[in-house]
C-alpha positions in Angstrom: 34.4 133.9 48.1 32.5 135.5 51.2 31.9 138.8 51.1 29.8 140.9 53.9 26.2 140.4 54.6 24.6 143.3 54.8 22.2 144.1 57.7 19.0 145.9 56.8 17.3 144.4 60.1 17.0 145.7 63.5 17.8 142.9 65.4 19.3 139.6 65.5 17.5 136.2 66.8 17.1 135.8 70.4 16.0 132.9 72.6 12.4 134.5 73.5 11.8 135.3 70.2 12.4 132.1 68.9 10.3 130.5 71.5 7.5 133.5 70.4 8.0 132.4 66.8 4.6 130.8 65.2 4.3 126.8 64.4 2.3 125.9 62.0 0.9 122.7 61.0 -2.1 121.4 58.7 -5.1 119.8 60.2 -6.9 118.7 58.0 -8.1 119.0 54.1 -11.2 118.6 52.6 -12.2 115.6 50.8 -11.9 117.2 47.2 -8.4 118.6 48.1 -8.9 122.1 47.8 -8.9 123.7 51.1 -6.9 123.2 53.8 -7.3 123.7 57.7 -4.2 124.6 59.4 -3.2 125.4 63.0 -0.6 128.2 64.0 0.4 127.5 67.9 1.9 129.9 69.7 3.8 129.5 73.0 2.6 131.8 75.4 6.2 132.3 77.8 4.5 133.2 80.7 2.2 130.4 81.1 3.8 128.0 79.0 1.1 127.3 77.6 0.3 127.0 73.9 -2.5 129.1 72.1 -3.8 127.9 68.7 -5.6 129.5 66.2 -6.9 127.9 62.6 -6.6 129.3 59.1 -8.7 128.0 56.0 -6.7 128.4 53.0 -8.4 127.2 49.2 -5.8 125.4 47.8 -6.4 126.7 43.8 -6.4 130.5 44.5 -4.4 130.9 47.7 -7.2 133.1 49.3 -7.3 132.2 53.4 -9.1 133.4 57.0 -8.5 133.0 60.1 -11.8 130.5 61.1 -13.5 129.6 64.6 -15.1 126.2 62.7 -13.9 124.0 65.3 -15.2 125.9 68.5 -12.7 124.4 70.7 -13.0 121.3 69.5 -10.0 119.0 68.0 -10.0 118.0 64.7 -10.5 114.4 63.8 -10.7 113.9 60.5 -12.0 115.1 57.3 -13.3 112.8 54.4 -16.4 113.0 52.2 -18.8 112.7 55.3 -18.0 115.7 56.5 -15.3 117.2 59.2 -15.1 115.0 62.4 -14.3 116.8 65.6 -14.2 115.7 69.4 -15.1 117.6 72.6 -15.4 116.8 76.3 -15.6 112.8 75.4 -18.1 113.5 72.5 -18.0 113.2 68.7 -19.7 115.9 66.6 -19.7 115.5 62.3 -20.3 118.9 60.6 -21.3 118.4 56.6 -21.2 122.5 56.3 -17.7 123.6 57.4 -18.5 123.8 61.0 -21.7 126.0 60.7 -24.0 123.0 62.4 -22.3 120.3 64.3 -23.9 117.1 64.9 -23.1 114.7 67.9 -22.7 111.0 66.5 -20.6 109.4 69.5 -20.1 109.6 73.4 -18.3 108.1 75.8 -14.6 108.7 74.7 -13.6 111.0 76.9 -10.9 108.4 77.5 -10.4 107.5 74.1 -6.8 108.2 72.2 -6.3 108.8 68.5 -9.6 108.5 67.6 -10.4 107.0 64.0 -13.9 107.8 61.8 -14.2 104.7 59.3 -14.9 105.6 55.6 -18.3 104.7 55.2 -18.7 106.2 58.8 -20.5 103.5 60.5 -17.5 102.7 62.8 -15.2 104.2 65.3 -11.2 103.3 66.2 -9.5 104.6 69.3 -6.9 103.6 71.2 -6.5 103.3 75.2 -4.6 102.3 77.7 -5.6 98.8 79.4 -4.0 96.6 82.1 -2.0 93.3 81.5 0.2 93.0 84.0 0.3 93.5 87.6 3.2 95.7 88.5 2.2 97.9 91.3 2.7 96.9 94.7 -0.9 98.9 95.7 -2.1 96.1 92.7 -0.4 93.0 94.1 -1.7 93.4 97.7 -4.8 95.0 98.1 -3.9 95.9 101.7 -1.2 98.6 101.0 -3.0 100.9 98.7 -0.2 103.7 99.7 2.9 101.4 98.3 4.9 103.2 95.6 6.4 100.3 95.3 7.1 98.6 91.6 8.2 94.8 91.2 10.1 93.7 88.2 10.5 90.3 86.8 11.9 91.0 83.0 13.2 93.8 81.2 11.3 96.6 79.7 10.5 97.5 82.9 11.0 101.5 81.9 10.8 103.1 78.0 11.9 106.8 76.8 10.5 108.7 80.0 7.8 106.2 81.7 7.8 103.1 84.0 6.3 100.5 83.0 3.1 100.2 85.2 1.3 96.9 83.9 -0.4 98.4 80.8 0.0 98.3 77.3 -2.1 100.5 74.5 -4.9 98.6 72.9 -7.2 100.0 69.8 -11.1 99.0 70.4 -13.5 99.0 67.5 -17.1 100.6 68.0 -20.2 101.2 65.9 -20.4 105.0 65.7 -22.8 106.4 68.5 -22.2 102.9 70.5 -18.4 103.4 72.1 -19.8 102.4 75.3 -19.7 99.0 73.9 -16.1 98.9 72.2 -14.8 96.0 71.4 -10.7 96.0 71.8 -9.4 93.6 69.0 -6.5 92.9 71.2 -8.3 91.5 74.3 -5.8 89.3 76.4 -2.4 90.3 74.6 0.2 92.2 76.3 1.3 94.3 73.1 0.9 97.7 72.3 -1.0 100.0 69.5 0.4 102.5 69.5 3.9 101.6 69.6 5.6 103.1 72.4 7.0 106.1 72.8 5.9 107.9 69.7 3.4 106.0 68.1 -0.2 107.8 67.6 -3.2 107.2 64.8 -1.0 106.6 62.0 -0.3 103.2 63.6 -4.0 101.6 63.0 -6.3 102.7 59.8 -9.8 101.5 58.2 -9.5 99.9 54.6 -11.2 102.1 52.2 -13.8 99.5 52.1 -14.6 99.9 55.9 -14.3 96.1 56.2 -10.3 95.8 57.5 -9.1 97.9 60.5 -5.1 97.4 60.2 -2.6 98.2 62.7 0.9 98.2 64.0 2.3 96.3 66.6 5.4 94.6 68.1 4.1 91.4 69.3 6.8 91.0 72.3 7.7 91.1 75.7 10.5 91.6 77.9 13.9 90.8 77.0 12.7 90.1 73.4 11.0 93.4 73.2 14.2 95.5 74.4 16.3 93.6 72.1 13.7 93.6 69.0 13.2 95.7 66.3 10.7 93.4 64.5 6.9 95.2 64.1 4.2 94.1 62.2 1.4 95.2 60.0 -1.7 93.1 61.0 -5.0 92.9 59.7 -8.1 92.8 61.5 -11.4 91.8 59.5 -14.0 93.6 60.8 -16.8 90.9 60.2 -14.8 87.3 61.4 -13.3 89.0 64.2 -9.7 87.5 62.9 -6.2 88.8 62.4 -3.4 88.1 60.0 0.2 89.2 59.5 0.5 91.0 56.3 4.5 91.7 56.8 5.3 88.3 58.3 8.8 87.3 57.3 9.5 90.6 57.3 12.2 91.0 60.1 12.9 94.9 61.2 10.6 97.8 61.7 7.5 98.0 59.6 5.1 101.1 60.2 2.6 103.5 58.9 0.6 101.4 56.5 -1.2 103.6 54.0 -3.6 102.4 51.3 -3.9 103.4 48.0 -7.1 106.1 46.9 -8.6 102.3 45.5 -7.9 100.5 48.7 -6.5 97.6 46.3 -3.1 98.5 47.3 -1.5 99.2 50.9 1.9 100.5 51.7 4.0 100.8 54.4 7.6 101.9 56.0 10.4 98.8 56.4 13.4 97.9 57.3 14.9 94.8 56.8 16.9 93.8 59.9 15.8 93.3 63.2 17.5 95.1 65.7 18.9 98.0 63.2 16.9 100.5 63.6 18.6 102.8 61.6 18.5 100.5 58.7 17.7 101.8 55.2 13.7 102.5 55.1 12.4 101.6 52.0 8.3 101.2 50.8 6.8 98.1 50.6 3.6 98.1 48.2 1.3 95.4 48.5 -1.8 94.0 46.7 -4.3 93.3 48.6 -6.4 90.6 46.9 -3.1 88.3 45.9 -0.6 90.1 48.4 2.0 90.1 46.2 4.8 92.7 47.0 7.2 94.9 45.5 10.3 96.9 47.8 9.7 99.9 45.4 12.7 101.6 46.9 15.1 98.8 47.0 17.2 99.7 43.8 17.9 103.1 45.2 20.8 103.8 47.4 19.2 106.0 50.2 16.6 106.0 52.7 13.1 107.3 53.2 12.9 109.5 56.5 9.7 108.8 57.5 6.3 110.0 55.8 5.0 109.1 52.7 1.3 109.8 50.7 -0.6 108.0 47.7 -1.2 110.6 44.7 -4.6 111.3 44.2 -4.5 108.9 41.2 -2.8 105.8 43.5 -0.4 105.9 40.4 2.5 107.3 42.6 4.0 107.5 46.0 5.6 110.8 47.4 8.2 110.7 50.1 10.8 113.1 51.5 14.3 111.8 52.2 17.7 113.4 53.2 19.7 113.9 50.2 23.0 115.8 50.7 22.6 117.7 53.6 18.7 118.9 52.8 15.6 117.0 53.6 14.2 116.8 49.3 10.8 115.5 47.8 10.7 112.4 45.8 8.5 110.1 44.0 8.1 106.7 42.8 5.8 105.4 40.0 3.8 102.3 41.2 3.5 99.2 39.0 0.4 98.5 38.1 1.5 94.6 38.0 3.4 94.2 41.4 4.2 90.9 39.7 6.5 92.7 37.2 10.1 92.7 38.7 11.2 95.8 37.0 11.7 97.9 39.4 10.3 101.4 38.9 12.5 104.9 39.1 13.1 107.1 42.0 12.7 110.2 41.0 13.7 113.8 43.1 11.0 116.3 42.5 12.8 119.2 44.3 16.0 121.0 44.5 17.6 123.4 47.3 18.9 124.2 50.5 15.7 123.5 52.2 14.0 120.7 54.5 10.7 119.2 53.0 9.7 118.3 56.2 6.3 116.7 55.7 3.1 116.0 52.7 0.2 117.5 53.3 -2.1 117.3 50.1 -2.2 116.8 46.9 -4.0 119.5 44.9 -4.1 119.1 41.1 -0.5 119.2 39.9 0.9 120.6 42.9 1.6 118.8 46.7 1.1 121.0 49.7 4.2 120.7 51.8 6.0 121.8 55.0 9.5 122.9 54.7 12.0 124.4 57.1 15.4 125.8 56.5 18.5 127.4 59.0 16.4 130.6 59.1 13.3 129.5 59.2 10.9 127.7 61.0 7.7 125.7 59.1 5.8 127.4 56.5 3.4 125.5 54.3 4.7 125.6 50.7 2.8 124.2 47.4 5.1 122.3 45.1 4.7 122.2 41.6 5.1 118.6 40.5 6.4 118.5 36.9 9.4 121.0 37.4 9.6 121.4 41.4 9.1 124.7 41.8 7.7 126.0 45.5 5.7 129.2 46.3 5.1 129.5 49.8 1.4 129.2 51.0 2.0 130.4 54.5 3.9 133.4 56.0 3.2 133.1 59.5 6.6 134.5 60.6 7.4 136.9 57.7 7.1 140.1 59.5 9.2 138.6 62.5 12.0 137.7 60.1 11.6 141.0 58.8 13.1 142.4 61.5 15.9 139.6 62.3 19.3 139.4 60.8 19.6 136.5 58.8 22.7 133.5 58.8 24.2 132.8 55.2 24.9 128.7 55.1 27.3 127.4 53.1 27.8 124.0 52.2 31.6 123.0 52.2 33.0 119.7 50.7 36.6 118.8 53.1 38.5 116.0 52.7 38.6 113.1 55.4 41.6 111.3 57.1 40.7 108.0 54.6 40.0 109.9 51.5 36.2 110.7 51.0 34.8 114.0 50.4 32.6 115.3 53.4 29.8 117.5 52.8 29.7 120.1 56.2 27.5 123.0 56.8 28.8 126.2 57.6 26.9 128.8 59.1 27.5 132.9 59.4 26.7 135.4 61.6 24.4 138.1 60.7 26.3 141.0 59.0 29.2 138.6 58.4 32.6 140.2 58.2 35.6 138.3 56.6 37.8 140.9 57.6 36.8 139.9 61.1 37.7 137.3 63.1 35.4 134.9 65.0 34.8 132.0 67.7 33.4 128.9 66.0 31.7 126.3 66.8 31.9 122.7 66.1 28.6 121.1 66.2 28.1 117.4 67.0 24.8 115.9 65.7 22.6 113.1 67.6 21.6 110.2 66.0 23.8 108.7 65.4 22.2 108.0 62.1 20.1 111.4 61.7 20.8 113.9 59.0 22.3 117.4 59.4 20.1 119.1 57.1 18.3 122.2 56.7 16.6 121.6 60.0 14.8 124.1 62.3 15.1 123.3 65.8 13.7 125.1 69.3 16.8 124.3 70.7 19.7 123.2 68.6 19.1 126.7 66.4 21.8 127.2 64.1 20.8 130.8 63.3 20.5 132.0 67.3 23.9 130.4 67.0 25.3 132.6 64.5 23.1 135.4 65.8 25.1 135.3 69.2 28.3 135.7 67.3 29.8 132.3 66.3 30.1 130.8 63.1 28.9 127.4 63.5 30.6 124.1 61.8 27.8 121.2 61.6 29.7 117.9 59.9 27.9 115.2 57.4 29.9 112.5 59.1 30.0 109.0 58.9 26.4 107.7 59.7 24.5 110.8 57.9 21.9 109.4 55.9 21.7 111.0 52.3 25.1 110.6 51.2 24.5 106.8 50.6 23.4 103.8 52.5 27.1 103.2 53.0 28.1 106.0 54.3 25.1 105.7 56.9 26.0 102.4 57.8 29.3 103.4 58.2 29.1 104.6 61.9 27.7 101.0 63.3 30.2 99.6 66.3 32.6 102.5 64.9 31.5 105.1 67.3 35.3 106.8 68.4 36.6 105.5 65.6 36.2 107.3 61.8 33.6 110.2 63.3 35.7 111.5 65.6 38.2 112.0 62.5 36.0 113.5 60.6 34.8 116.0 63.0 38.3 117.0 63.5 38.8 117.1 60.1 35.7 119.6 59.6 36.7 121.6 62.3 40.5 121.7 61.6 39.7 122.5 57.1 37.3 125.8 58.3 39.6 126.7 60.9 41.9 127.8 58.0 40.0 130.9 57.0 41.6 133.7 58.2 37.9 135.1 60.0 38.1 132.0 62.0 39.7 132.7 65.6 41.9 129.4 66.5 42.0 130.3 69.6 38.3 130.3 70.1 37.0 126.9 69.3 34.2 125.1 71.1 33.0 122.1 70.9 29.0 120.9 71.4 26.3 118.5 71.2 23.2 115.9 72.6 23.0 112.5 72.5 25.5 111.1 70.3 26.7 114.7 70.0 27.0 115.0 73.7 28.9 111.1 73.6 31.2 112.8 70.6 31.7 115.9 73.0 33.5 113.6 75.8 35.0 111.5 73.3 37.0 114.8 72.1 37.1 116.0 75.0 39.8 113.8 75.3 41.7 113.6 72.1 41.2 116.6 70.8 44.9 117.8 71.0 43.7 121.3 72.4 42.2 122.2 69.7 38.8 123.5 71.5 38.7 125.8 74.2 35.5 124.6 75.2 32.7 121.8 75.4 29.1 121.6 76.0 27.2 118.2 76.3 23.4 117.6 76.9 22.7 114.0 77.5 25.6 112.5 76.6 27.1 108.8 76.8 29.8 109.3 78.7 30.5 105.5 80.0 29.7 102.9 77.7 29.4 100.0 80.3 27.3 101.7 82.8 24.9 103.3 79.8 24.9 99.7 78.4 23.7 98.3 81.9 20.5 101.2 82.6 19.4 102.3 78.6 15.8 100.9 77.7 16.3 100.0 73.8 19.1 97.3 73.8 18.1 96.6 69.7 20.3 100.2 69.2 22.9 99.7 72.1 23.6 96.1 71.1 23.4 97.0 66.9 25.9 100.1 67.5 27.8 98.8 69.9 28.5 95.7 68.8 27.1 93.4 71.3 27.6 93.8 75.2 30.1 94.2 77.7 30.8 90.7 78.9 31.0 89.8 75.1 34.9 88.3 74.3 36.4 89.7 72.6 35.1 92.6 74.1 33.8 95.7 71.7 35.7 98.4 70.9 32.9 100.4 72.3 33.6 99.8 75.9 37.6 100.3 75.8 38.9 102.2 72.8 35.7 104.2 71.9 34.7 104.7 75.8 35.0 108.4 76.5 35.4 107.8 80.5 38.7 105.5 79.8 40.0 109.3 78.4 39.5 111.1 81.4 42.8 111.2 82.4 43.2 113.5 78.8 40.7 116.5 79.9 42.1 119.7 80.3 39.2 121.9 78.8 36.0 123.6 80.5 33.4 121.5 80.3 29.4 122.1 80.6 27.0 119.4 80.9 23.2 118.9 80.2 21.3 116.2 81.9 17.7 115.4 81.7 16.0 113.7 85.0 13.7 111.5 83.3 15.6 110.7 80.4 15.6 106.7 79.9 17.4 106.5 76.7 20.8 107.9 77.9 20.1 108.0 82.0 21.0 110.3 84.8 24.2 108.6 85.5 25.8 109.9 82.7 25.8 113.5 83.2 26.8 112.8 87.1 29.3 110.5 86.2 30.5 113.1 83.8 30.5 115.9 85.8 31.7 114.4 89.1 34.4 112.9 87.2 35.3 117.0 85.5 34.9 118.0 89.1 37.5 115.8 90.9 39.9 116.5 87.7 39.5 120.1 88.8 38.2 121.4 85.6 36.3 124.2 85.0 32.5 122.8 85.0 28.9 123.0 85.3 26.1 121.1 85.7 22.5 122.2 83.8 20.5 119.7 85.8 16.2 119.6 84.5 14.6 117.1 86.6 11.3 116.6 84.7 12.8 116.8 81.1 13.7 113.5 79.0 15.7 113.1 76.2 14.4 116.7 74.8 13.4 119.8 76.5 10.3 120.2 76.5 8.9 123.1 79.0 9.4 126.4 77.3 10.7 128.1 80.8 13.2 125.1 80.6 14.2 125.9 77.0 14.6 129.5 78.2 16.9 128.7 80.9 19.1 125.7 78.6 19.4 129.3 76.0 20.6 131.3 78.5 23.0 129.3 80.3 24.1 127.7 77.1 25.4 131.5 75.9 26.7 132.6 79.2 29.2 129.6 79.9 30.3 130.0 76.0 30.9 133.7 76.6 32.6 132.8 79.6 34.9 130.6 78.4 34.9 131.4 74.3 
C-alpha cells in the first residue's frame, strides 16, 4: 500500500544541480590499509571544467581533512615505498605523506597509466606507437596537408576514433631511466590498453617485481572486429620472453590481479568468443604449477566487473547484479587449486543499493562505493561478518537535505510466457495516490546491463520523478542478476520476448488508479533507444510519447557501419546476407514498422558515436518527418555514445523535459 510522501525539503532535483552534485572517488590507500585518499570532483557549469579537491580519511576511527599532499600532482600509486605522484612528465615518491617529495623519474611527459614496480626499481607506462601507415600525409611525403585516410581491412574506426596507424604499447623502464624504455611489444600491431576503455588495470608487476603481465587481444582487422578473444600474457622481466597464461581460453579475459603472496593471480573471463556479454566468472591461477580453478563456475550469475584479494589472499570480493541491486559477494579460495570442490559464493550485503566498486580492506571491514536512485557515490565501510554499511563519506548530505526524495518500489508482474519480472517503480517527491500521474516507461541499454540501483548524470531516475512522472524501469529478458538464463535470454531475440515484457510492465503499473493512461511515454538509449522504435510501432497506442538517444533504428544499415561485429553478429544472429536470414533484419527491424507510427517522436543522436552511427538517428527522424509526425531532432556533433560535455548534458535535460511536457 502507497501512502503520501511527505515533503520536508525545499526543493526538488534539478538538472544544474545534479550536474553541481559532488563525485567522489578513492585515490589511493596507504600500504597498512588504514587511511584513505579520496578525490571529490566537482563540475564547474560555467567552464565545464572539473575542480578536485582530496580528503584523507583514517580508516579505524573515521576522522578526515581536506589535504593539499599532492600539490597538483596526480596520484600514482601508493605501496610500502611511499606515495607515487606525477607532474609535468616527472615522477616524484614522498615516504612522509606529501611533506617532502622526491623526483625519481623524467621524461614521461608522454607516458599513459604509469605503473611503480613493488620493489620500486622499475617503471610501466603505456603510449601510443605507430604500426601502420594510414594517413595519406604518412603514405606520400609530398602532401603533408592530405586529410586523407586509406583503408585496407576493417577496424578501420572503434567507439569514437579513426583508426590512424597506431596501437597502445606498455614500455618497461628502470626508475630514473624512462628515456631508455624498452616497449615489450616492439613490432606487433596489438594494443595495451585495450581499446576504448582499457587503462592501468590492463598491465601489473608480480609482487616479486620479476613478471610485468598484461592484457591484450592479439588481432587485427576483420578478426579483431569479430573477436572477443583477449589474453593474459606474461612478460619476464629478466629473459625478455612472453607466455599466454589464459591460452585456450576463448572469450574476454581481463584485469589480472595477484594475490597479497603473489603465488596466485586472478583474472575476469568469459568463455565464448564473440559473446561479450557472457557470464563473467574468476579464474584463479597458481603461479608455480598454473593450475586453475573457475571459482565462480557453480554459481548461476555473473560478476560485473571489479574484484580485490582480501588482505589474507584467503578470499576474493566482487560486486555482481543480484535482483535489481548491484550486491557485495565473496568467494573463499582453495588453498589446493587441484581440489575440484568447488568453493561457495557467498552475498555479504543486502539492500536496495548499488555496491558500485572495492576500495580497501581495513580489518574486518571493506571500504566501498555505493549508489542508489537518490544518491550519487558516497564511500561506505562494510562490515564483513554480518554486512552491515556506515557511510564514510557525505559529500552530498546537505544538498540532499534540501531535495525531495523518490520512493522506489520493486514490483514483481507477470510476463506473456509465465515468469515473474522484477521492475522498478519510481515516485515523485511528495507522492500522492489520490493523484493521478504521467508515467514513464524506461527502456534500458545493454542489452545485457542491469537496471539496478544506479546513479546516472543523465538517465536520473530521481530528476525523473522530481519533474513529475512516475517512472517504470523493467528487469527484462537479458538483465543480468536474475540468472544466467534469463541474461542470455535476449541473444538474436531482440523484438521478440522484451518488447512483451516491456509492455507487460507498462500495461501491470498502468492499473493503479494514480497512473494517468492517457499520459504514457516511452524512452531510452542504445538498446533502449532500438526498443523505443521497435514500440513505436506496435505499441497499440498505448504511449503518447517517445524519446530515443542513439538508437538502432535499421538493423541492415547499423549492421553495415557499427565497429564491434563480435556483439552485432552474437545478438543478431549472424549477418544480413545470411539465409535464412535473421529475424533481426525483418521481424525485429524497427524501420520495416514505420508504416505503424502514429506517436510524437524525439530523437538523440551523437556525431561521433561509432557503436550505433549517425545514420540512425537521420534515418529515424527523416523517416518521422516524411510520415508527418510530430518530431525533433537533438543533434550533438562531438558527443559519442554518452554525453559527455556538461553544457551538452545541460541542454539533453532541458530539451528532454520540454518535449515531454509538450507532448505528456
Amino acid at each position: 500500500m502507497l501512502t503520501p510522501l511527505a515533503l520536508s525539503a525545499q526543493q526538488v532535483l534539478t538538472p544544474e544541480l545534479l550536474w553541481s552534485l559532488g563525485r567522489v572517488s578513492a585515490a589511493g590507500t596507504s600500504p597498512d590499509n588504514k587511511t584513505l585518499l579520496y578525490k571529490v570532483a566537482q563540475t564547474d557549469l560555467a567552464t565545464e571544467k572539473s575542480n578536485s579537491e582530496y580528503y584523507l580519511l583514517n580508516l579505524d576511527n573515521n576522522q578526515q581533512a581536506k589535504t593539499t599532499i599532492l600539490e597538483g600532482r596526480s596520484l600514482v600509486q601508493w605501496d610500502k615505498n611511499g606515495m607515487y605522484s606525477l607532474k609535468d612528465g616527472e615522477l616524484f615518491l614522498s615516504k612522509d605523506q606529501g611533506k617532502t617529495w622526491n623526483r625519481v623519474a623524467s621524461g614521461l611527459k608522454d607516458a599513459e597509466n604509469l605503473r611503480v614496480s613493488p620493489d620500486g626499481q622499475w617503471i610501466a607506462f603505456s603510449k601510443p606507437v605507430s604500426v601502420e601507415k594510414i594517413l595519406g600525409s604518412e603514405i606520400y611525403g609530398d602532401v603533408k596537408n592530405s586529410t586523407a585516410q586509406v583503408y585496407t581491412d576493417l577496424n578501420y574506426r572503434h567507439w569514437d576514433a579513426w583508426n590512424e596507424g597506431k596501437a597502445n604499447h606498455v614500455f618497461l623502464a628502470r626508475t630514473g631511466n624512462a628515456a631508455e624504455a624498452k616497449d615489450i611489444m616492439a613490432g606487433e600491431p596489438y594494443d595495451c590498453p585495450q581499446k576504448p576503455f582499457g587503462g592501468s588495470e590492463d598491465f601489473i608487476f608480480s609482487p616479486d617485481s620479476k613478471t610485468l603481465v598484461y592484457v591484450s587481444k592479439k588481432k587485427t582487422g576483420k578478426a579483431y572486429a569479430q573477436s572477443t578473444n583477449t589474453d593474459i600474457y606474461a612478460y619476464d622481466m629478466a629473459a625478455g620472453t612472453t607466455v599466454n597464461w589464459s591460452e585456450g581460453m576463448m572469450g574476454y579475459d581481463q584485469a589480472p590481479a595477484f594475490s597479497p603472496d603473489g603465488k596466485k593471480i586472478a583474472w575476469l573471463s568469459m568463455r565464448r568468443d564473440g559473446y561479450e556479454a557472457d557470464k563473467n566468472d574468476i579464474i584463479v591461477m597458481d603461479v608455480a604449477s598454473k593450475a586453475h580453478m573457475n571459482v565462480t563456475v557453480g554459481w548461476d550469475e555473473t560478476v560485473d566487473g571489479g574484484f580485490a584479494w582480501s588482505t589474507t589472499g584467503s578470499d576474493i570480493y566482487f560486486n555482481a547484479a543480484l535482483k535489481g541491486t548491484l550486491q557485495l559477494f565473496s568467494v573463499r579460495i582453495p588453498s589446493n587449486l587441484l581440489v575440484r570442490m568447488m568453493p561457495a559464493v557467498v552475498q555479504v550485503t543486502k539492500g536496495d543499493f548499488d555496491v558500485t566498486g572495492i576500495v580497501a580492506q581495513n580489518g574486518n571491514n571493506l571500504v566501498v562505493s555505493r549508489t542508489d536512485m537518490n544518491h550519487a557515490a558516497e564511500l561506505f565501510k562494510v562490515d564483513l561478518k554480518d554486512g552491515k554499511m556506515n557511510a564514510l563519506t557525505h559529500v552530498n548530505d546537505v544538498a540532499y537535505s534540501k531535495i525531495g526524495m523518490s520512493q522506489t518500489k520493486m514490483r514483481m508482474v507477470q510476463t506473456t510466457d509465465g515468469k515473474q519480472m522484477g521492475v522498478w517503480v519510481i515516485y515523485p517527491p511528495n507522492f500522492d495516490p489520490a493523484k493521478k500521474y504521467p508515467t514513464l516507461l524506461y527502456c534500458q541499454g545493454g542489452p545485457q546491463s542491469a537496471v539496478s540501483q544506479f546513479y546516472s548524470v543523465r538517465w536520473n531516475f530521481q530528476l525523473m520523478a522530481a519533474n513529475g512522472y512516475i517512472v517504470v524501469a523493467p528487469n527484462r529478458r537479458g538483465m543480468p542478476g536474475w540468472g544466467t538464463a534469463w541474461n542470455e535470454a535476449i541473444s538474436g531475440d531482440w523484438g521478440g520476448q522484451p518488447m512483451q515484457d516491456y509492455l507487460a510492465a507498462i500495461d501491470d503499473v498502468a492499473k493503479e488508479s494514480y497512473v494517468d493512461k492517457d499520459r504514457l511515454g516511452c524512452v531510452g538509449a542504445s538498446y533502449g533507444g532500438y526498443s523505443v522504435f521497435m514500440l513505436a510501432g506496435i505499441h497499440n497506442n498505448r504511449f503518447k510519447s517517445f524519446i530515443a538517444h542513439d538508437g538502432l533504428f535499421d538493423m541492415k544499415s547499423w549492421y553495415g557501419t557499427t565497429e564491434e561485429l563480435w556483439f552485432a553478429n552474437w545478438d543478431l544472429g549472424g549477418n544480413y546476407w545470411t539465409k535464412p536470414t535473421p529475424k533481426s533484419y525483418e521481424q525485429f527491424n524497427p524501420s520495416n514498422y514505420i508504416d505503424k507510427w502514429n506517436t510524437p517522436i524525439m530523437i538523440i543522436q551523437g556525431g561521433i558515436d561509432f557503436r550505433v552511427p549517425i545514420e540512425q538517428g537521420l534515418e529515424a527522424f527523416q523517416a518521422a518527418q516524411l510520415r508527418g509526425i510530430k518530431s525533433k531532432l537533438l543533434y550533438l556533433p562531438n558527443e559519442n555514445h554518452w554525453v559527455l560535455h556538461a553544457h551538452n548534458g545541460l541542454v539533453w535535460q532541458r530539451e528532454f523535459y520540454k518535449w515531454l511536457k509538450e507532448t505528456l
